[in-house]
ModelCIF file with pLDDT and N, C-alpha, C, O atoms, coordinates in Angstrom:
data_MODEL
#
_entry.id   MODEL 
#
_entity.id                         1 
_entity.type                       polymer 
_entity.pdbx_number_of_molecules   1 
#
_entity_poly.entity_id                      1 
_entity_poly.type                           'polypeptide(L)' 
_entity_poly.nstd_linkage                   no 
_entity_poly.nstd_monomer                   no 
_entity_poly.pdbx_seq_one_letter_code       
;(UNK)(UNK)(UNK)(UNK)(UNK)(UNK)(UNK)(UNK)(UNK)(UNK)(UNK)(UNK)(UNK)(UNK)(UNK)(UNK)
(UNK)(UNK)(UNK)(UNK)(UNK)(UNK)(UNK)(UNK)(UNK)(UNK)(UNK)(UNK)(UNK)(UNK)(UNK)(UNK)
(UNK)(UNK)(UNK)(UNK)(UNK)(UNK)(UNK)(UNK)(UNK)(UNK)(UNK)(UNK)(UNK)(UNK)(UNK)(UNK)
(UNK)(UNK)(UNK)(UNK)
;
_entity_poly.pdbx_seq_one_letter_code_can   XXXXXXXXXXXXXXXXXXXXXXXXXXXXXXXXXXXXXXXXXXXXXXXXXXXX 
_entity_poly.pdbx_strand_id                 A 
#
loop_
_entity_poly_seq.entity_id 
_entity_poly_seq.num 
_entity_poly_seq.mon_id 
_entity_poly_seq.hetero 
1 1  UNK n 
1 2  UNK n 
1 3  UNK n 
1 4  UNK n 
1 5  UNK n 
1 6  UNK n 
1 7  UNK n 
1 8  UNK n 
1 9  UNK n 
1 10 UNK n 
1 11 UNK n 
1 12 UNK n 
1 13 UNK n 
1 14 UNK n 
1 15 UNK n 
1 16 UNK n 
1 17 UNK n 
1 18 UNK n 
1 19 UNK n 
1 20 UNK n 
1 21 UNK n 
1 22 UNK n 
1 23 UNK n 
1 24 UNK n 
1 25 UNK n 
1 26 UNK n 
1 27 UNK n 
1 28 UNK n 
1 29 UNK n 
1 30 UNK n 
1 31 UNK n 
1 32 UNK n 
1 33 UNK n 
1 34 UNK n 
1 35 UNK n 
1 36 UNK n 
1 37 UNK n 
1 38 UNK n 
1 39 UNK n 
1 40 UNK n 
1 41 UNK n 
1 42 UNK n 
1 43 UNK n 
1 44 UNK n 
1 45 UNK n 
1 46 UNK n 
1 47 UNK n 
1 48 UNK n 
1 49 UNK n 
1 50 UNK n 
1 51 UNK n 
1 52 UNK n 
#
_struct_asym.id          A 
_struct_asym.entity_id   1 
#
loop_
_ma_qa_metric.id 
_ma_qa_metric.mode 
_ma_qa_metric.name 
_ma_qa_metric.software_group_id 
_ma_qa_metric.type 
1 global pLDDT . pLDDT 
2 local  pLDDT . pLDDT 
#
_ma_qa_metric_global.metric_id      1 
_ma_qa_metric_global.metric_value   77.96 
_ma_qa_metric_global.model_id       1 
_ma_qa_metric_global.ordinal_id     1 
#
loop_
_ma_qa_metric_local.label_asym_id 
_ma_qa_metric_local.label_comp_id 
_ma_qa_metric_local.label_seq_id 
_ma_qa_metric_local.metric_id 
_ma_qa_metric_local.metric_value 
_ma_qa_metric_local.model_id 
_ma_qa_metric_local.ordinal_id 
A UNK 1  2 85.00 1 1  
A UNK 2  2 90.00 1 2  
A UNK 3  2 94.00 1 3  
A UNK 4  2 92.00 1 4  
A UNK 5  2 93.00 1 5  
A UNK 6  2 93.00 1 6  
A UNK 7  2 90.00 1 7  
A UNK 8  2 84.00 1 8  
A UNK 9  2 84.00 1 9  
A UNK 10 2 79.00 1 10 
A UNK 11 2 78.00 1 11 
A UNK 12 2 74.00 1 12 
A UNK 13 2 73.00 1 13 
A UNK 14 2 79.00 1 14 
A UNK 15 2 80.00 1 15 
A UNK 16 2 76.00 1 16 
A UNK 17 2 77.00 1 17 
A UNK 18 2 73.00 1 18 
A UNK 19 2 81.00 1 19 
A UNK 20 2 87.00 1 20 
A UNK 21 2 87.00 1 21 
A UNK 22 2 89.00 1 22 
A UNK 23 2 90.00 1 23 
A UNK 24 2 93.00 1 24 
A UNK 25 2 92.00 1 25 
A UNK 26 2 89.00 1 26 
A UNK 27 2 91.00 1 27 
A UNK 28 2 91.00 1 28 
A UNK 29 2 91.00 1 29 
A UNK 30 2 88.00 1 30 
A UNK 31 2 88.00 1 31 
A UNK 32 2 87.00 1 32 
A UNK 33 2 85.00 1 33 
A UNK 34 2 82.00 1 34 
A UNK 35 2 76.00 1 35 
A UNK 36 2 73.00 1 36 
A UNK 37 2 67.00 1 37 
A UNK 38 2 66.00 1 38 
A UNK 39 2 69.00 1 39 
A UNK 40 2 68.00 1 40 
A UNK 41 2 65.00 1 41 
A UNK 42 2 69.00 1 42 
A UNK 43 2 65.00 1 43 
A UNK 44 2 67.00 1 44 
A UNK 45 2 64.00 1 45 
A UNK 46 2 62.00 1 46 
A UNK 47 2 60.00 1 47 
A UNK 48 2 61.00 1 48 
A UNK 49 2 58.00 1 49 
A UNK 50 2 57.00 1 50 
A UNK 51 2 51.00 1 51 
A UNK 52 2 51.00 1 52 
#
loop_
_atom_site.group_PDB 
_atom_site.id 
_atom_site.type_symbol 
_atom_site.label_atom_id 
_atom_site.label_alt_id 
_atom_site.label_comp_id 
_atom_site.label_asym_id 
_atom_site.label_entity_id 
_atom_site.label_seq_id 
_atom_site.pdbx_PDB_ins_code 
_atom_site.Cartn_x 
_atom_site.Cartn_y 
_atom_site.Cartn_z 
_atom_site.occupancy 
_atom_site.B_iso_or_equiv 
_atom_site.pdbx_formal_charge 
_atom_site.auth_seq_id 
_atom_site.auth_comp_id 
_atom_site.auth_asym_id 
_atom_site.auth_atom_id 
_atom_site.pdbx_PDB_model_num 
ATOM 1   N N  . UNK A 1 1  ? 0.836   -1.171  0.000  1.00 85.00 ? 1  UNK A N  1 
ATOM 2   C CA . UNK A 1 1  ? 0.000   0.000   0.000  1.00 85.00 ? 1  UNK A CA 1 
ATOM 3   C C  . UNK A 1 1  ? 0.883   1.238   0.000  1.00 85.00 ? 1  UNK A C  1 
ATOM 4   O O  . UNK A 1 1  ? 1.671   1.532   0.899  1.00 85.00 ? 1  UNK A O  1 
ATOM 5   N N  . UNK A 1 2  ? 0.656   1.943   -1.137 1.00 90.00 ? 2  UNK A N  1 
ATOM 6   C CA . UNK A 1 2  ? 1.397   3.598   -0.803 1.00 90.00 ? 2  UNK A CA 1 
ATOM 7   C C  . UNK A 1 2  ? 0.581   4.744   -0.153 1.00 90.00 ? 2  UNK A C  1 
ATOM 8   O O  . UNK A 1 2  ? -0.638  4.909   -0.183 1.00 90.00 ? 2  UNK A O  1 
ATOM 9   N N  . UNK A 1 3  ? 1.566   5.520   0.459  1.00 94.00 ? 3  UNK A N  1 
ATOM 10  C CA . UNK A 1 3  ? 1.120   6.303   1.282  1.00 94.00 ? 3  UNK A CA 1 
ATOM 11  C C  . UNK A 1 3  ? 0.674   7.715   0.456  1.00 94.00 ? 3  UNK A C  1 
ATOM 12  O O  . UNK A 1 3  ? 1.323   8.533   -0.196 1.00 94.00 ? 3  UNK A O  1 
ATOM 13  N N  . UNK A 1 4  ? -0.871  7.582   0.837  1.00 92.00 ? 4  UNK A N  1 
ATOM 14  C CA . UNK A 1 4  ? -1.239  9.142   -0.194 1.00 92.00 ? 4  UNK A CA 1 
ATOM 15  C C  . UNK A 1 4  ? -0.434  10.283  0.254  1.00 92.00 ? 4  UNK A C  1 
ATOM 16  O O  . UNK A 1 4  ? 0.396   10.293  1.163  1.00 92.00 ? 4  UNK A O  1 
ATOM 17  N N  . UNK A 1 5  ? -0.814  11.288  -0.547 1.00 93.00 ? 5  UNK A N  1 
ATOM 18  C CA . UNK A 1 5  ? -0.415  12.285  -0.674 1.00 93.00 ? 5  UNK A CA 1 
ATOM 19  C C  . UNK A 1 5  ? -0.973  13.371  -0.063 1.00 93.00 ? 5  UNK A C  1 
ATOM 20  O O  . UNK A 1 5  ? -0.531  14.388  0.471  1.00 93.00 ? 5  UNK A O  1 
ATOM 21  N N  . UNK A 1 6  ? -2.312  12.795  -0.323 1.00 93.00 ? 6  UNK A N  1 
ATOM 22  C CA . UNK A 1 6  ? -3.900  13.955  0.566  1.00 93.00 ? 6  UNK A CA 1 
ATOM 23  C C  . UNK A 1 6  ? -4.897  13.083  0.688  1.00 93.00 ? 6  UNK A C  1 
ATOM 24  O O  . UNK A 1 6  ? -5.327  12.139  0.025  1.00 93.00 ? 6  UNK A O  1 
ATOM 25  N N  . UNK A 1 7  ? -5.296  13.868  2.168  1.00 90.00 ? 7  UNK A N  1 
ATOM 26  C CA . UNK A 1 7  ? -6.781  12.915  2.291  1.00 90.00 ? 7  UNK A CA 1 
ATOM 27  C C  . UNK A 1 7  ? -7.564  14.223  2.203  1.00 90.00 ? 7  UNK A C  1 
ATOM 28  O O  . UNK A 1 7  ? -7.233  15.305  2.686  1.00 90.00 ? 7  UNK A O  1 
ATOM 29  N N  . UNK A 1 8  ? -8.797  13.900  1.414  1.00 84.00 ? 8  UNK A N  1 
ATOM 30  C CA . UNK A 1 8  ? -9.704  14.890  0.838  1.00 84.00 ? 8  UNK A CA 1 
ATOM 31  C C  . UNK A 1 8  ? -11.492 14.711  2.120  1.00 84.00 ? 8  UNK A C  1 
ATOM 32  O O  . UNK A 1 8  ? -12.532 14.087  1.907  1.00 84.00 ? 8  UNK A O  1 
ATOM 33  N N  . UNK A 1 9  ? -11.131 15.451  3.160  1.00 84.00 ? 9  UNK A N  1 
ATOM 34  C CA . UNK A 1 9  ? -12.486 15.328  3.799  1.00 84.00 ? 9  UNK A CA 1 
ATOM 35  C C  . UNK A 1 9  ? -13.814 16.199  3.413  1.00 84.00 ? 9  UNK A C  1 
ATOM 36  O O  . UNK A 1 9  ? -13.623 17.382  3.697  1.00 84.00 ? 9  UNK A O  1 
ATOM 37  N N  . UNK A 1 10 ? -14.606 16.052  3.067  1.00 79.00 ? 10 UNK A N  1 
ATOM 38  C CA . UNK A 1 10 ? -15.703 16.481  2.644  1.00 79.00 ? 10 UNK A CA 1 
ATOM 39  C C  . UNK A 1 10 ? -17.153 15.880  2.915  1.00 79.00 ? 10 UNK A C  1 
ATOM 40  O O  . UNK A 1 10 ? -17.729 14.999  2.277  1.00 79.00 ? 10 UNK A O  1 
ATOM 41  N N  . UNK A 1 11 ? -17.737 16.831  4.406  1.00 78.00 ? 11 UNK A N  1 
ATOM 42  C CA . UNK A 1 11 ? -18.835 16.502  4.949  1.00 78.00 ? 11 UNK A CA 1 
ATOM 43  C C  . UNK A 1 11 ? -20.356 17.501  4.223  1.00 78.00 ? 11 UNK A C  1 
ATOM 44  O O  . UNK A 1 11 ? -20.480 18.643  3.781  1.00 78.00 ? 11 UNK A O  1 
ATOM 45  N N  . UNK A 1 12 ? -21.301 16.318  4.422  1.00 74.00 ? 12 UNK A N  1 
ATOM 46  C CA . UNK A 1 12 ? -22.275 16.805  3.447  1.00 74.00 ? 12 UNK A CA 1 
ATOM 47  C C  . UNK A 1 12 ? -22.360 17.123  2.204  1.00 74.00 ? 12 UNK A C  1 
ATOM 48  O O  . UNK A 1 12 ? -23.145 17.927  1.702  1.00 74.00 ? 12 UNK A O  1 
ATOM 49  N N  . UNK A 1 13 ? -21.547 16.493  1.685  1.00 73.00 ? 13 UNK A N  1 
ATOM 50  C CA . UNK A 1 13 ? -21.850 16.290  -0.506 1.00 73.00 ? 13 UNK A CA 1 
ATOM 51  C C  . UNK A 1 13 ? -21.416 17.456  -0.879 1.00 73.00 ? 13 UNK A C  1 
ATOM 52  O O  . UNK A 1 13 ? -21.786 17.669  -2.034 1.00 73.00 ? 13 UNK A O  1 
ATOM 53  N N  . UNK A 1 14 ? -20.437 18.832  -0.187 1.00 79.00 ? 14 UNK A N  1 
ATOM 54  C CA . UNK A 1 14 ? -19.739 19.871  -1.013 1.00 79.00 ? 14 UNK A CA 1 
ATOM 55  C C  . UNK A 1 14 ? -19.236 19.555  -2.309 1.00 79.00 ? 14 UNK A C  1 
ATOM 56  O O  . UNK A 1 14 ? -19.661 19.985  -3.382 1.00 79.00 ? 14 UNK A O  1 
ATOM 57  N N  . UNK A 1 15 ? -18.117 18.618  -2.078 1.00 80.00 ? 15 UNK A N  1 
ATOM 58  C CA . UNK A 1 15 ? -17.639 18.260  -3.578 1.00 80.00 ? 15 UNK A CA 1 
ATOM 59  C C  . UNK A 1 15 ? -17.735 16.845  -4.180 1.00 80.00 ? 15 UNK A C  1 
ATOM 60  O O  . UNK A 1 15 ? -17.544 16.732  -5.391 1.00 80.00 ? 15 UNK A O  1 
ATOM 61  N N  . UNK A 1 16 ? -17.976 15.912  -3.546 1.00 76.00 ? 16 UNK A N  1 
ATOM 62  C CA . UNK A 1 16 ? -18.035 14.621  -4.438 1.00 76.00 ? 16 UNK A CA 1 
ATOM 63  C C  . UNK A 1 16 ? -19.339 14.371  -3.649 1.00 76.00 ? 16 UNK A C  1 
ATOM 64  O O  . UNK A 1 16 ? -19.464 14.628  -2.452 1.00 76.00 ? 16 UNK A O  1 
ATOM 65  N N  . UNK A 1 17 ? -20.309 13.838  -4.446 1.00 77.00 ? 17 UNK A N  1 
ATOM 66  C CA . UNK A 1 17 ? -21.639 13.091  -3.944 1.00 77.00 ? 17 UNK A CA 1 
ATOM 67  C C  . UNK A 1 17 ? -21.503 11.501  -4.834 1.00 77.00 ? 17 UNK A C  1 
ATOM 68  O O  . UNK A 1 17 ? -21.496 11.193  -6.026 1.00 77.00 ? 17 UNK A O  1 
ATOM 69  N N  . UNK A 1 18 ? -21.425 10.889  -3.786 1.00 73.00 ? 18 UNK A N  1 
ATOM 70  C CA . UNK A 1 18 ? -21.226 9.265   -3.441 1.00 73.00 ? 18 UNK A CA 1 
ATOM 71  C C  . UNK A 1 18 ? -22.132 8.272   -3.725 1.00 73.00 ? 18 UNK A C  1 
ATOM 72  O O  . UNK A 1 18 ? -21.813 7.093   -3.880 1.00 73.00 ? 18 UNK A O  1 
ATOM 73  N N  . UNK A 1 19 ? -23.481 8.794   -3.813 1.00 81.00 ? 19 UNK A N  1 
ATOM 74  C CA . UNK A 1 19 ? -24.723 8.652   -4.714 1.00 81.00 ? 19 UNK A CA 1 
ATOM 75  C C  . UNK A 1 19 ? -25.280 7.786   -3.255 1.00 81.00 ? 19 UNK A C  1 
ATOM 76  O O  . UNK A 1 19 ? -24.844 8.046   -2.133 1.00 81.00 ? 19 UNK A O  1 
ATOM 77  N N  . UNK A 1 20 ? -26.278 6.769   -3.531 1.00 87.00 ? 20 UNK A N  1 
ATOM 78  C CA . UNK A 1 20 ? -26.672 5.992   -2.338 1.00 87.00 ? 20 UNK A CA 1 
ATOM 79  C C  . UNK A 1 20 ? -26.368 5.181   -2.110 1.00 87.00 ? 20 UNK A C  1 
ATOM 80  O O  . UNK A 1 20 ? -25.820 4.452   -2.937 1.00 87.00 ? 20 UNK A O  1 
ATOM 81  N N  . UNK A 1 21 ? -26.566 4.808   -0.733 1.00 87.00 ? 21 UNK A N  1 
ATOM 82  C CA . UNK A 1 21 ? -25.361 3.963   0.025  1.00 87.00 ? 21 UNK A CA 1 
ATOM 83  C C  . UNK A 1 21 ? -25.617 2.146   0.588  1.00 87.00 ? 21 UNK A C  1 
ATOM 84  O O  . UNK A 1 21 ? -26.397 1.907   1.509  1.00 87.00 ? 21 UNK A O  1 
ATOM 85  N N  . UNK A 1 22 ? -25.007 1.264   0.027  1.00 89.00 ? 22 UNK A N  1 
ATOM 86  C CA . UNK A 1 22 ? -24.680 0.184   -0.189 1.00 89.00 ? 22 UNK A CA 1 
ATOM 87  C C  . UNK A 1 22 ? -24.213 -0.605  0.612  1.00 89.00 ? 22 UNK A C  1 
ATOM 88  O O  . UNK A 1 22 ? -23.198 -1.212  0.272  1.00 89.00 ? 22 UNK A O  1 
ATOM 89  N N  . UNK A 1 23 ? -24.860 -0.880  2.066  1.00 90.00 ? 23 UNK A N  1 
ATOM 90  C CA . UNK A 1 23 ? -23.823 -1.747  2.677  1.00 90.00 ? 23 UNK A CA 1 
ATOM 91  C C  . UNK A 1 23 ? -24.194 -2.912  2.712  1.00 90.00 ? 23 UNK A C  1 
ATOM 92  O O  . UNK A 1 23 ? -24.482 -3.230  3.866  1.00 90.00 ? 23 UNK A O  1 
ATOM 93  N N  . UNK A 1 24 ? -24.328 -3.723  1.984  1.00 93.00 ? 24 UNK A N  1 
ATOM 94  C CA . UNK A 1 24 ? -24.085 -5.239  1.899  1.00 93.00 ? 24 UNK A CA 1 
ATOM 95  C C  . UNK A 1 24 ? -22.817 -5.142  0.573  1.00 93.00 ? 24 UNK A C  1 
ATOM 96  O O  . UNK A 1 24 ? -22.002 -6.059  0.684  1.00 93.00 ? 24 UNK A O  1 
ATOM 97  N N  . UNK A 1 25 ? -22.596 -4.370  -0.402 1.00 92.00 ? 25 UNK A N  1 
ATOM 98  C CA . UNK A 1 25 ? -21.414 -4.171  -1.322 1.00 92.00 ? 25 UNK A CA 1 
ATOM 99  C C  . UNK A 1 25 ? -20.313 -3.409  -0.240 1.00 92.00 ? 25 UNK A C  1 
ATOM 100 O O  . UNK A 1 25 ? -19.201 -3.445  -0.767 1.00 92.00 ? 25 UNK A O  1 
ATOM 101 N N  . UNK A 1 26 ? -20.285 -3.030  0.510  1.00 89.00 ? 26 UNK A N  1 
ATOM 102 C CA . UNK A 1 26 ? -19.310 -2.842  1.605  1.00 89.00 ? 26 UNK A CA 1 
ATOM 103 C C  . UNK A 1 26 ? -18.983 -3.706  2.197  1.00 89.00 ? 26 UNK A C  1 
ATOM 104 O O  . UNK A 1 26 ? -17.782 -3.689  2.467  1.00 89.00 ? 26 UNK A O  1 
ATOM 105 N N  . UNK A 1 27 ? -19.770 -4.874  2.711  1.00 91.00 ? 27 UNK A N  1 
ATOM 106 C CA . UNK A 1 27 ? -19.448 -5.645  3.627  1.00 91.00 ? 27 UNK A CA 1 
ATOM 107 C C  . UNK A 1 27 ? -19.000 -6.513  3.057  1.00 91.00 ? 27 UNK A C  1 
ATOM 108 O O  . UNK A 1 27 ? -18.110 -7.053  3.713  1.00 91.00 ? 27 UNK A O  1 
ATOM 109 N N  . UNK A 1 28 ? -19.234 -7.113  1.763  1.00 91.00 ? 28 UNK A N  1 
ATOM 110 C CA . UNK A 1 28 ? -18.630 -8.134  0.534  1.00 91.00 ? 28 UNK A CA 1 
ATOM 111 C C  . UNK A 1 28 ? -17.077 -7.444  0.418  1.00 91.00 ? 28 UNK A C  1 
ATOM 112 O O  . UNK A 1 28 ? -16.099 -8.160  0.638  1.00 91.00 ? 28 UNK A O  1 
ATOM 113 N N  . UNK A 1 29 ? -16.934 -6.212  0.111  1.00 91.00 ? 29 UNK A N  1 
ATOM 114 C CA . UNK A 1 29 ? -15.677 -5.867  -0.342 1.00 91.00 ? 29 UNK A CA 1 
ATOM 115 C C  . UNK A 1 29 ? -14.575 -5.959  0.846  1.00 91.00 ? 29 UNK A C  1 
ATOM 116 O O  . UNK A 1 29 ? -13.393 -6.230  0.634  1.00 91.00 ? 29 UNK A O  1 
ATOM 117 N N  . UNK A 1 30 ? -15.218 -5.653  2.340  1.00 88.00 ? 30 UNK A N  1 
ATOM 118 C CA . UNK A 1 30 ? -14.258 -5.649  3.220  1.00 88.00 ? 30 UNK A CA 1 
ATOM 119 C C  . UNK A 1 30 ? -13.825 -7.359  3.328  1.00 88.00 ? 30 UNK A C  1 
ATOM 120 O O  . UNK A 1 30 ? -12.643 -7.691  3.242  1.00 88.00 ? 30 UNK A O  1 
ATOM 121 N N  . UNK A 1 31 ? -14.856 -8.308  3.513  1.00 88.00 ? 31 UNK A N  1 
ATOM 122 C CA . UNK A 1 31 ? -15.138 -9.525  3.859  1.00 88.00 ? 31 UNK A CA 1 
ATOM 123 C C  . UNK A 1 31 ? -13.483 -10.484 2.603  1.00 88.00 ? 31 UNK A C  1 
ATOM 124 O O  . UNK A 1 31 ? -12.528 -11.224 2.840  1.00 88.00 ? 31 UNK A O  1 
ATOM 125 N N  . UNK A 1 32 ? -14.146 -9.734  1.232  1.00 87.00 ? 32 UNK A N  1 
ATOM 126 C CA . UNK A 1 32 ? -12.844 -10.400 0.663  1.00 87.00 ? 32 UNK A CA 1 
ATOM 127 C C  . UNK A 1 32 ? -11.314 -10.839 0.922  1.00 87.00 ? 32 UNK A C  1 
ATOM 128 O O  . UNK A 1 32 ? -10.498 -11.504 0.284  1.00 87.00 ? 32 UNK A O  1 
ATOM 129 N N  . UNK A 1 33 ? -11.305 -10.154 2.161  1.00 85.00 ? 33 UNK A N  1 
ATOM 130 C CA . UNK A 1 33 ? -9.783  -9.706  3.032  1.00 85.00 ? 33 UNK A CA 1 
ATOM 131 C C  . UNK A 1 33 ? -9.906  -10.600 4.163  1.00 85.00 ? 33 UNK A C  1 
ATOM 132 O O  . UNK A 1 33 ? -8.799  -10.871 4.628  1.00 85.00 ? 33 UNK A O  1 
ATOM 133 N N  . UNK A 1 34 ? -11.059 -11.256 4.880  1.00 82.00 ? 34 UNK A N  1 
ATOM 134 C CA . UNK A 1 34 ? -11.299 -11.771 5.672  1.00 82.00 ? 34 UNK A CA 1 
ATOM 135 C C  . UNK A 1 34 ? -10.325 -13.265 5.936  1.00 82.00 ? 34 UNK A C  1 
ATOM 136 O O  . UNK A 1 34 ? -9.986  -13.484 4.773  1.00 82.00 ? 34 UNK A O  1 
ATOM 137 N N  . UNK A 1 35 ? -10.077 -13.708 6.264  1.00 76.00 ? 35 UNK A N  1 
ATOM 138 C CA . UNK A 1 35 ? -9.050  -15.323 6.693  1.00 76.00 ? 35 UNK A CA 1 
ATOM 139 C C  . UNK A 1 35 ? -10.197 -15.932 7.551  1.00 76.00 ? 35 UNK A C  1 
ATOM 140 O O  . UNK A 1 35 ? -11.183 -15.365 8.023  1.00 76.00 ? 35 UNK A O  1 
ATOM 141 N N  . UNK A 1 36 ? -9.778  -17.350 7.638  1.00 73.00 ? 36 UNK A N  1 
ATOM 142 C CA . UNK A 1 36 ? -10.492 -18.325 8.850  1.00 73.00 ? 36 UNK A CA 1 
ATOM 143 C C  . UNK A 1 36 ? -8.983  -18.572 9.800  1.00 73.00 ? 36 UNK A C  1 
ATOM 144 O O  . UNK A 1 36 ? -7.842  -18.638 9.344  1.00 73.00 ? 36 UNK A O  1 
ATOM 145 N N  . UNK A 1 37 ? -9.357  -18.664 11.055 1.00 67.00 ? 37 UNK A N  1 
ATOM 146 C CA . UNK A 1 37 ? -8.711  -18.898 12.144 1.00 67.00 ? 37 UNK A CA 1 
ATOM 147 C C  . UNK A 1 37 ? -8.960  -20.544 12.101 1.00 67.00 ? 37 UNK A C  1 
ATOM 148 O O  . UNK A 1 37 ? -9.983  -21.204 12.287 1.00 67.00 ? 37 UNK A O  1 
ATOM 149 N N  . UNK A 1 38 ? -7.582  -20.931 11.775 1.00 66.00 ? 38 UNK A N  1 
ATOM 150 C CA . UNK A 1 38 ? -7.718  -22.467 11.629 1.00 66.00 ? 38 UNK A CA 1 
ATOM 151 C C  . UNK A 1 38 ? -7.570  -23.124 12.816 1.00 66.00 ? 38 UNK A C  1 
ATOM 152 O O  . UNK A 1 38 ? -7.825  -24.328 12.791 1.00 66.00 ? 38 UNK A O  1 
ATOM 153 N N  . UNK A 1 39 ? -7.218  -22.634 13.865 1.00 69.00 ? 39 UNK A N  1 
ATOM 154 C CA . UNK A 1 39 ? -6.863  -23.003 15.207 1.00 69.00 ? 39 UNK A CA 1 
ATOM 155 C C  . UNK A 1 39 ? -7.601  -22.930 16.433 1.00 69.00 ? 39 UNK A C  1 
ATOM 156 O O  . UNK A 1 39 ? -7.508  -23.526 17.506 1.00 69.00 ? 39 UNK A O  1 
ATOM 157 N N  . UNK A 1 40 ? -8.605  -21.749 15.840 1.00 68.00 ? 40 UNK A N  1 
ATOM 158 C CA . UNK A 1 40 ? -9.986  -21.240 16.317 1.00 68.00 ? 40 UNK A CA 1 
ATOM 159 C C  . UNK A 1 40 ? -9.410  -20.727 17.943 1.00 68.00 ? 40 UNK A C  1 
ATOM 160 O O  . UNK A 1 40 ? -10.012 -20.932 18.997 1.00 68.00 ? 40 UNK A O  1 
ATOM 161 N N  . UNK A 1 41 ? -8.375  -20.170 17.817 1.00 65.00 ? 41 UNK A N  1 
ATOM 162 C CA . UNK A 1 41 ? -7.967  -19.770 18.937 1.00 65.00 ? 41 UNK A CA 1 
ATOM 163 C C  . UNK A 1 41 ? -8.438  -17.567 18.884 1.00 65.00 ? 41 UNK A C  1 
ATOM 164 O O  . UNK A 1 41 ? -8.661  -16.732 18.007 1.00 65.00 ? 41 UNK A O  1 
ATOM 165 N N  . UNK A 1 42 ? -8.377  -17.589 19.945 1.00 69.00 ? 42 UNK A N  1 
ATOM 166 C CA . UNK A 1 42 ? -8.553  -15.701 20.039 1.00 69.00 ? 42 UNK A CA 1 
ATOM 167 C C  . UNK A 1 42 ? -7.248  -15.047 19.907 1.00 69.00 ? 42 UNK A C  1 
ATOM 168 O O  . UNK A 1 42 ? -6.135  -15.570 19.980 1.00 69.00 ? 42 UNK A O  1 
ATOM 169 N N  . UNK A 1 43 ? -7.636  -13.518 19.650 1.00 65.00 ? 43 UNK A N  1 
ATOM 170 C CA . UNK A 1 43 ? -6.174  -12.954 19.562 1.00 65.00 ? 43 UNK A CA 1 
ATOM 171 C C  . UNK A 1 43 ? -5.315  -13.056 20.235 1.00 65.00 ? 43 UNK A C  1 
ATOM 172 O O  . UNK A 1 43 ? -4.166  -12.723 19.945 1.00 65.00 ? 43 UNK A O  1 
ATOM 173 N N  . UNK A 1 44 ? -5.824  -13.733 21.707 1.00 67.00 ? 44 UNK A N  1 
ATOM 174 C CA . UNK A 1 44 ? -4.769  -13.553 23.222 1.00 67.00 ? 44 UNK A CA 1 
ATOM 175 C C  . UNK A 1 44 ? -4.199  -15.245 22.660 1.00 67.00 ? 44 UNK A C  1 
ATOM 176 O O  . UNK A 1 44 ? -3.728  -15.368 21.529 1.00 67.00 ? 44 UNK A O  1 
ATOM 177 N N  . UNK A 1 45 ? -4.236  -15.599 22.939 1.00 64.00 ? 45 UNK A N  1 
ATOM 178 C CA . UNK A 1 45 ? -4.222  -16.959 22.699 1.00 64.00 ? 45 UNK A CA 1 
ATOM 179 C C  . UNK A 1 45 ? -2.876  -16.902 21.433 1.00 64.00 ? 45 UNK A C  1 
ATOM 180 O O  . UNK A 1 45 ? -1.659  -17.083 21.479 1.00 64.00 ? 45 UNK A O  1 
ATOM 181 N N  . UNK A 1 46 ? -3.457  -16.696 20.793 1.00 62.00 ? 46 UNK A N  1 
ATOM 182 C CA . UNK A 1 46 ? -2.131  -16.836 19.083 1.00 62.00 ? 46 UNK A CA 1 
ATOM 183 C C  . UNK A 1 46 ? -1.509  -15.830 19.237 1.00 62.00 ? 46 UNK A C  1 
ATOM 184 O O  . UNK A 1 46 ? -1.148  -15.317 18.178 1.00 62.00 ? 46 UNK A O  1 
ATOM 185 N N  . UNK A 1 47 ? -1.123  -15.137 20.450 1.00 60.00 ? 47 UNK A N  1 
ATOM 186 C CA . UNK A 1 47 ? -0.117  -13.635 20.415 1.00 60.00 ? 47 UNK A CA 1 
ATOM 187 C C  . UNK A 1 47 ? 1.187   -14.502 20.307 1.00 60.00 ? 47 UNK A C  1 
ATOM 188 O O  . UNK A 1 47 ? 1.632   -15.389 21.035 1.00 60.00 ? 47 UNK A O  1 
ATOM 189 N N  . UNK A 1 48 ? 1.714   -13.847 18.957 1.00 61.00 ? 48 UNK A N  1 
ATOM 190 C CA . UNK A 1 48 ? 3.214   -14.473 18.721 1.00 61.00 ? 48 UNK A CA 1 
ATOM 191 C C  . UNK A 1 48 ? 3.123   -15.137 17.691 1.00 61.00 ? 48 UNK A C  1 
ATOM 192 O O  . UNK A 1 48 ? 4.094   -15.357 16.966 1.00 61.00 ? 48 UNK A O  1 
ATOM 193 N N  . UNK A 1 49 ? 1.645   -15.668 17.404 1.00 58.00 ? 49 UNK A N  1 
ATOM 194 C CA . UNK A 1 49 ? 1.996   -16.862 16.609 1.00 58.00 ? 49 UNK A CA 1 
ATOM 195 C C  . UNK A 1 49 ? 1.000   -16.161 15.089 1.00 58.00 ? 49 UNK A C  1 
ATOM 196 O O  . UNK A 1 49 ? -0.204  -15.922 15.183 1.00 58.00 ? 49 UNK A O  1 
ATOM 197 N N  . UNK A 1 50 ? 1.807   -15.931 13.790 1.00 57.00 ? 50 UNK A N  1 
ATOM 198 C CA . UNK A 1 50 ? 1.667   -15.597 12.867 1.00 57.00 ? 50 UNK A CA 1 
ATOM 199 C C  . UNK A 1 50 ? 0.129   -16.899 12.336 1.00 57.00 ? 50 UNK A C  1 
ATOM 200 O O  . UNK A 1 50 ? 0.145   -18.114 12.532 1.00 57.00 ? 50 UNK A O  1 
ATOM 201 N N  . UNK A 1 51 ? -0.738  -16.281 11.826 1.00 51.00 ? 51 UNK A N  1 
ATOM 202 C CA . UNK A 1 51 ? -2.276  -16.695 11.367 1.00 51.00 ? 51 UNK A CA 1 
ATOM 203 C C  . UNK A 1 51 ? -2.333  -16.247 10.044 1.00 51.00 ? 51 UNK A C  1 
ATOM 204 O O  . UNK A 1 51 ? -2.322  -15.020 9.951  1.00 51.00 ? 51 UNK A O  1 
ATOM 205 N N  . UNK A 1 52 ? -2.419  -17.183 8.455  1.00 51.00 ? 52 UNK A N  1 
ATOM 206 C CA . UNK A 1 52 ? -2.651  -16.629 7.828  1.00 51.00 ? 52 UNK A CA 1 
ATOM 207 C C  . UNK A 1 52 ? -4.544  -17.126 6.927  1.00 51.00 ? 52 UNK A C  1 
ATOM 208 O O  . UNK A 1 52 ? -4.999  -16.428 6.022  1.00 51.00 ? 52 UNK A O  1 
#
C-alpha cells in the first residue's frame, strides 16, 4: 500500500456526492480480506503466533 499524498475530507456532498449507500457491497468488499482462524484460537491466545 502507498502512502497518499492527501486525504480529501468532505462533509455533506460539497464536492463529491457518493450517490446511495450500499452496505451489503461494503461488507462483501471488506469480507474479501477476511481469513479463517484455523486453530480457532482468540487474539490472546495466538499472540506471537503468525495466522494466515
Amino acid at each position: 500500500m502507498q502512502k497518499p499524498k492527501m486525504i480529501l475530507f468532505d462533509y455533506g456532498q460539497t464536492l463529491v456526492d457518493e450517490g446511495e449507500f450500499q452496505g451489503v457491497r461494503g461488507a462483501e468488499a471488506v469480507l474479501q480480506y477476511a481469513v479463517k482462524n484455523p486453530c480457532r484460537r482468540t487474539r490472546r491466545r495466538c499472540k506471537g503466533r503468525r495466522i494466515s
